[in-house]
C-alpha positions in Angstrom: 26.6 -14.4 5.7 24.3 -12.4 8.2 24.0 -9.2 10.2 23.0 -9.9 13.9 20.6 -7.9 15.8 23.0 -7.4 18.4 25.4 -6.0 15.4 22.7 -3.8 14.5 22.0 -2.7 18.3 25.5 -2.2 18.9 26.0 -0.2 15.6 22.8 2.3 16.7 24.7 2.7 20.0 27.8 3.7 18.2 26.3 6.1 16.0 23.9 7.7 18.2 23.1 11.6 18.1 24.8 11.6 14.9 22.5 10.8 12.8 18.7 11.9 12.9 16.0 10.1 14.4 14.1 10.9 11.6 10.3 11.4 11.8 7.9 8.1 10.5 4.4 9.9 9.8 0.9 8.7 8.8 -0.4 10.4 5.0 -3.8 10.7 5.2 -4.1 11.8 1.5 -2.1 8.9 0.6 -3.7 6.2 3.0 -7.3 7.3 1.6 -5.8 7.1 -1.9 -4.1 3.4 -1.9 -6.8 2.2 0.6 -3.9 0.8 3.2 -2.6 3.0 6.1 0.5 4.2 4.9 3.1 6.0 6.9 6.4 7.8 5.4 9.1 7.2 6.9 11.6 10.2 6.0 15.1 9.4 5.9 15.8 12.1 3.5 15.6 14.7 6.0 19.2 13.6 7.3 22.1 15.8 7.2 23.2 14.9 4.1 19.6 13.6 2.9 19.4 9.6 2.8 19.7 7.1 5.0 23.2 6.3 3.8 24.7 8.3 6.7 24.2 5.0 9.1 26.0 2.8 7.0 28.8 5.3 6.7 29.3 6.9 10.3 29.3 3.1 11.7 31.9 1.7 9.5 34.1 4.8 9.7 34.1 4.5 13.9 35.1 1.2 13.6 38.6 1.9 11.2 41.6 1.7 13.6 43.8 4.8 14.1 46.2 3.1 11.5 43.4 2.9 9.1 41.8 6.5 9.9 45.3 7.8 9.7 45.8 6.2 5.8 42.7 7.8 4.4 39.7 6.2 3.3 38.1 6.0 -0.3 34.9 5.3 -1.8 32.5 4.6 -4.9 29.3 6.2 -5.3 26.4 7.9 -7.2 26.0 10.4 -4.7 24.0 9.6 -1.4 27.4 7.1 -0.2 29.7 9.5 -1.4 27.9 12.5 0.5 27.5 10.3 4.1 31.3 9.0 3.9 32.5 13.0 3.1 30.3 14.4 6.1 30.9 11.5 8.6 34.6 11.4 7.7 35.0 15.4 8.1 33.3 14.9 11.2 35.7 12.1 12.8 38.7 14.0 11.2 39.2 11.1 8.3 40.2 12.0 5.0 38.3 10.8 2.3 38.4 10.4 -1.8 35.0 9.8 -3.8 34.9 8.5 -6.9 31.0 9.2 -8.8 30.4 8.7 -12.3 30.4 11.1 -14.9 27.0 11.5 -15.1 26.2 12.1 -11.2 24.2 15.2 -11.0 25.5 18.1 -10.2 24.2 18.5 -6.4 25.7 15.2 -5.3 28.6 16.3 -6.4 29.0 19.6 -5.1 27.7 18.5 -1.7 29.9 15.8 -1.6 32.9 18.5 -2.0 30.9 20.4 0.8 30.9 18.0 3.2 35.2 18.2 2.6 35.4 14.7 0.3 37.9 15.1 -2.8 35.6 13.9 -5.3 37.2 12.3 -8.6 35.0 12.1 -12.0 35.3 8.3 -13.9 33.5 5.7 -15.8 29.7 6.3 -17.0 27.7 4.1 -14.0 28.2 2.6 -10.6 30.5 -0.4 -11.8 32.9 1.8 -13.4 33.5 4.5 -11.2 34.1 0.9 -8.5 36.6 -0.1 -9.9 38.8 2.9 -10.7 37.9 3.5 -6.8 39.6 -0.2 -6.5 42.3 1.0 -8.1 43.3 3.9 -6.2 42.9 2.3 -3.1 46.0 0.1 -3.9 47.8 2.6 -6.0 47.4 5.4 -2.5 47.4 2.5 0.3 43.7 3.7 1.3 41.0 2.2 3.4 37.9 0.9 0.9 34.6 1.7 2.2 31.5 -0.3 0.3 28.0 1.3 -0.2 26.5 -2.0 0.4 28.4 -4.9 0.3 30.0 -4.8 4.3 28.4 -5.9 7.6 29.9 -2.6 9.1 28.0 -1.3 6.7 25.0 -2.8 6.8 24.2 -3.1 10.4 24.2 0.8 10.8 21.8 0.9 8.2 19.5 -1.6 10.3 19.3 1.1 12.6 16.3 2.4 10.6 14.9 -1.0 11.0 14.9 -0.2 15.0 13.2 3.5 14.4 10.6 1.6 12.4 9.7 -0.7 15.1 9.7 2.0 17.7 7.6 4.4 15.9 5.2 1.6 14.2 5.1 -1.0 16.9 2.4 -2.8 14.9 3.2 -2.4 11.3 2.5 -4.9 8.8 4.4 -4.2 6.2 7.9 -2.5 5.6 9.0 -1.0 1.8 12.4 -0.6 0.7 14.1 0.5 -2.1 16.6 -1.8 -2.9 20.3 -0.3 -5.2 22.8 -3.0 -4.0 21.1 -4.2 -1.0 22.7 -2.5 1.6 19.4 -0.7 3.4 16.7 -3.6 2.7 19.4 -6.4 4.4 19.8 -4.1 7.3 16.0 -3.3 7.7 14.9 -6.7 7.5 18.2 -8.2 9.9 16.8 -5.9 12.3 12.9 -6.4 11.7 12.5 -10.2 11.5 15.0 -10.9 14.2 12.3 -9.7 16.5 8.9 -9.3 14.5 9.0 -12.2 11.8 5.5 -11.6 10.9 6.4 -8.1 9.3 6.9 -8.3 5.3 9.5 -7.3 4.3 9.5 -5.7 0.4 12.0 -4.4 -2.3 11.5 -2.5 -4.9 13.7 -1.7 -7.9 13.0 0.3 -11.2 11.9 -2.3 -14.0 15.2 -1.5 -16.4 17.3 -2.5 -13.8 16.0 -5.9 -11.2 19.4 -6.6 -10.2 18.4 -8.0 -6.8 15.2 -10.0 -7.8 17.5 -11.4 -10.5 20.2 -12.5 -8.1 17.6 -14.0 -6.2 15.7 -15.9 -9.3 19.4 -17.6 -10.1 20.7 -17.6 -6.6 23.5 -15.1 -7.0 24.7 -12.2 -8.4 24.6 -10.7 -11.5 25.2 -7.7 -13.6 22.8 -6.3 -15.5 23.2 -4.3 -18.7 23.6 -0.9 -17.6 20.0 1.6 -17.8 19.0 5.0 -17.4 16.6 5.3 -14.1 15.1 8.6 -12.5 16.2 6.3 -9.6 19.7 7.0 -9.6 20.3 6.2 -6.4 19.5 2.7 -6.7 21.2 2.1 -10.5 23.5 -1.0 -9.7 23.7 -3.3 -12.4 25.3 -6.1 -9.6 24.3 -6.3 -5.9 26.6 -7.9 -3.9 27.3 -11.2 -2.4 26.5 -10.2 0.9 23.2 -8.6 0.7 21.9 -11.2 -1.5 22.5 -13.9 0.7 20.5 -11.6 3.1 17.6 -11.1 1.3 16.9 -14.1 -0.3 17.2 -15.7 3.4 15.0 -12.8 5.1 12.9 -10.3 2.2 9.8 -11.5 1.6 8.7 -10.3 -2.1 10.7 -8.1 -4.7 8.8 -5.7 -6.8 9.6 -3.3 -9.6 8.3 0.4 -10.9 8.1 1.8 -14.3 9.7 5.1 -14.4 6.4 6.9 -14.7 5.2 5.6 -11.8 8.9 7.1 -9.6 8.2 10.1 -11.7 4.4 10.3 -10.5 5.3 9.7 -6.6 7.7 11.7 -6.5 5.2 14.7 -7.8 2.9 13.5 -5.2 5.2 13.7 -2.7 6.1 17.0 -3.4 2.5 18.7 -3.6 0.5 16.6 -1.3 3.2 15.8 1.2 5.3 18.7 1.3 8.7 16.4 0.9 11.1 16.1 -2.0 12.2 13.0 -2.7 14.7 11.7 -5.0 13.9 8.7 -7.5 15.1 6.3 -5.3 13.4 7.6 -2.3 10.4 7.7 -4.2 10.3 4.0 -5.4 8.6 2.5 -2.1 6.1 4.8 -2.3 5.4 4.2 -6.1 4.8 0.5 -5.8 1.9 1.2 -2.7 0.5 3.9 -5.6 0.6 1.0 -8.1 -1.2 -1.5 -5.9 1.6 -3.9 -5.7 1.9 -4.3 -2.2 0.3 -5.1 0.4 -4.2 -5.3 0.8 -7.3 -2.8 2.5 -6.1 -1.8 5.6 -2.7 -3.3 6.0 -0.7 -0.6 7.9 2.6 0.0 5.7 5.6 1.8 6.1 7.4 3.5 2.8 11.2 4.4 3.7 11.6 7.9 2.1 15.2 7.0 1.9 16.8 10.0 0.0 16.0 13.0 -1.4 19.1 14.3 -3.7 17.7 15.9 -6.9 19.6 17.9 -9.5 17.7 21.0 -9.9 18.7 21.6 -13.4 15.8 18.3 -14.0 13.3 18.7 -11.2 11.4 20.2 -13.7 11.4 17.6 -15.9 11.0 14.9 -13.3 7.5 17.1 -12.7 6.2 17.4 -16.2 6.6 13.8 -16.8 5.0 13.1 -13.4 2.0 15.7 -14.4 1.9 13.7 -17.9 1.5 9.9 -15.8 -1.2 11.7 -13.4 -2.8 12.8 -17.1 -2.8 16.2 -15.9 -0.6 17.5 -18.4 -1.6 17.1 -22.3 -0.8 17.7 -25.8 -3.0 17.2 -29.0 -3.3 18.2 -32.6 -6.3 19.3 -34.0 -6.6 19.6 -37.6 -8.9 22.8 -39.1 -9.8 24.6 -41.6 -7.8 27.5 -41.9 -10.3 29.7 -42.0 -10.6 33.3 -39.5 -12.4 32.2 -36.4 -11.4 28.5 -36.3 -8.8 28.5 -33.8 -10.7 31.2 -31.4 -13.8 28.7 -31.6 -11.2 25.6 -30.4 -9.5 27.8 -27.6 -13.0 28.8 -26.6 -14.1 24.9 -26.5 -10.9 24.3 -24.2 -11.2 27.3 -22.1 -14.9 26.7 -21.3 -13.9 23.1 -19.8 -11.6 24.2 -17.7 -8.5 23.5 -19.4 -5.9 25.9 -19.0 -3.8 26.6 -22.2 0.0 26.1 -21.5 1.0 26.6 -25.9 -0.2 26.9 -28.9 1.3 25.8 -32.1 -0.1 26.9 -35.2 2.5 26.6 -38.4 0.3 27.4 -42.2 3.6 27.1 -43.7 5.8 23.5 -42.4 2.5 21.6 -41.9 2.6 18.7 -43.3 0.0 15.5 -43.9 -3.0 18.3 -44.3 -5.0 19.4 -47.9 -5.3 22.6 -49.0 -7.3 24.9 -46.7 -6.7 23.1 -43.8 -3.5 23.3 -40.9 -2.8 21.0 -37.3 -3.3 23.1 -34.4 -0.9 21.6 -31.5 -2.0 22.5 -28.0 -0.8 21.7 -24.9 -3.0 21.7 -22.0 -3.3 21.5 -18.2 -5.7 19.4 -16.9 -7.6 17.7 -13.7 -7.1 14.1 -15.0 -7.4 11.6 -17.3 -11.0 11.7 -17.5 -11.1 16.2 -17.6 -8.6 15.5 -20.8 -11.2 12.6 -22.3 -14.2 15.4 -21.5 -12.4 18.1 -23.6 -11.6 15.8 -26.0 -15.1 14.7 -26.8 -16.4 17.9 -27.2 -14.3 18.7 -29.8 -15.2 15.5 -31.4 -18.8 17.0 -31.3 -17.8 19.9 -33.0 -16.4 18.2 -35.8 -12.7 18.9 -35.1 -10.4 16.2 -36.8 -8.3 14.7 -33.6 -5.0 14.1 -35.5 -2.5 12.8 -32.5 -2.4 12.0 -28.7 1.3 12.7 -27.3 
């Protein structure tokens, strides 16, 4: 199974102006950080923000008029089901989505948008697959995979072309890798020409489905995880791309989910971009230090940037909280007039800006008479600002009770 580069060259000729050349810049803040000159390639600035638009416009121009005429259907968490809607509104195709239950909200309602009829089923990827499988027989409709097609595939090597173009000399190219669709296109169109790039995936740690394929030599389906990488939560990759990337990828990494959560903060305050989990994975294993060495000149597909607002929030606290620059102890005191001004006053004069105060005489528990927890939370520079403020109140005999 393969992906030619003239597949890939053809498929970038097909799409053309419909789907952004998307910009590939250097990040000095993040280059001087990680050591390596890193470059963001931002995919999430398309249309319908991913990369998933290449994939989807290509295999949609190649249906016959019989098969544009039926209809065509489709599984997705979002970024698919958003490319197929706005690609098939634009070739006049109609198209069904089916997205889990739990997709957020603004996949969803884009995907309507962009004129798809989106259907609600199963709790994950797999599920909401197969009751896509089953109305495409029950309605007589044209499937269209996320990942697992050559159609498919080869328009999303098209971003493998950009790269090369923008980044003649790159050393390194990092992908984030759901079911394989994106990395076996960027890497068909890559090594055909520049073998000496590397070529890296990277998955969230509860859910290696590709490096797991690879280790056993095919496919198979994880138990199913939460992942502030939605976009890449496939428990199985498919036959297809596996065959790809174990043939042409050159390593397979994975993120925790504070370190998604982290990047995609960064990316947001230092960069100026909003990413999604997924598009922030690439980036989060450079952060980490698990790719690549000094100097190496890297390229981190930004390749969506779909978040629900209703949890940005929370994807930013918990970032703040892996940077260490969001904090909450308990203190215990003597509860005695004065005490907690004198501990407010400690924080305050470091620098620490007070976000809450908890301070319960009555519901305390594990304390002696006279004495109550104090719970702060607190804003900080760092790690090292938090360990400063708390070893002053150390000095000043406060009773450290908890780290959360």
């Amino acid at each position: 199974m393969s992906v030619s580069i003239e597949d890939i060259h053809a498929a970038r000729a097909r799409i053309g102006d419909a789907v952004f050349l998307t910009p590939c810049r250097k990040s000095t803040i993040l280059s001087r950080e990680c050591g390596r000159r890193v470059y963001l390639k931002l995919d999430n600035l398309q249309m319908t923000g991913s990369f998933k638009e290449r994939g989807a416009r290509n295999k949609l121009m190649l249906l016959s008029k019989v098969d544009r005429d039926r209809g065509v259907i489709a599984a997705s968490a979002g970024n698919h089901a958003q490319a197929v809607a706005y690609h098939g509104a634009e070739l006049g195709i109609k198209t069904k989505i089916v997205m889990p239950l739990g997709t957020p909200l603004i996949k969803v309602e884009r995907t309507k948008s962009f004129g798809g009829q989106v259907v609600l089923a199963g709790d994950n990827f797999d599920e909401a697959y197969r009751v896509a499988r089953e109305i495409e027989k029950e309605e007589g409709l044209v499937f269209v995979h996320p990942f697992n097609d050559e159609d498919v595939i080869a328009g999303q090597g098209s971003l493998g072309l950009e790269i090369l173009e923008q980044m003649p000399d790159v050393d390194i190219i990092v992908v984030a890798v759901g079911g394989g669709g994106l990395i076996s296109g960027v890497a068909s169109a890559v090594k055909a020409t520049h073998p000496h790039v590397r070529i890296i995936g990277v998955e969230p740690e509860v859910l290696p489905s590709m490096k797991r394929a690879v280790e056993v030599g095919h496919p198979i389906a994880l138990v199913a995880h939460q992942t502030l990488a939605d976009g890449v939560a496939v428990r199985k990759v498919g036959e297809i791309t596996a065959a790809i990337v174990s043939k042409l990828v050159d390593d397979l990494v994975t993120v925790s989910e504070s370190e998604i959560a982290e990047s995609i903060l960064m990316l947001l305050e230092q960069e100026k971009t909003l990413a999604e989990g997924a598009g922030a994975a690439s980036l989060a294993a450079i952060r980490a230090g698990k790719i690549g060495k000094p100097d190496d000149k890297i390229c981190a597909i930004i390749c969506g940037g779909n978040i629900d607002m209703n949890i940005i929030s929370r994807i930013i606290e918990n970032g703040l909280v892996a940077a260490g620059r969001l904090q909450r102890i308990a203190v215990q005191i003597t509860d005695t007039p004065g005490t907690l001004a004198k501990i407010l006053s400690i924080v305050g004069d470091l620098k620490g800006n007070i976000l809450e105060v908890r301070h319960n005489r009555t519901f305390t528990s594990g304390t002696t008479f006279g004495t109550t927890n104090v719970e702060l939370k607190i804003e900080t520079k760092n790690k090292a600002h938090f360990e400063k403020i708390k070893s002053e109140l150390n000095e000043n005999c406060f009773k450290l009770i908890e780290f959360l």
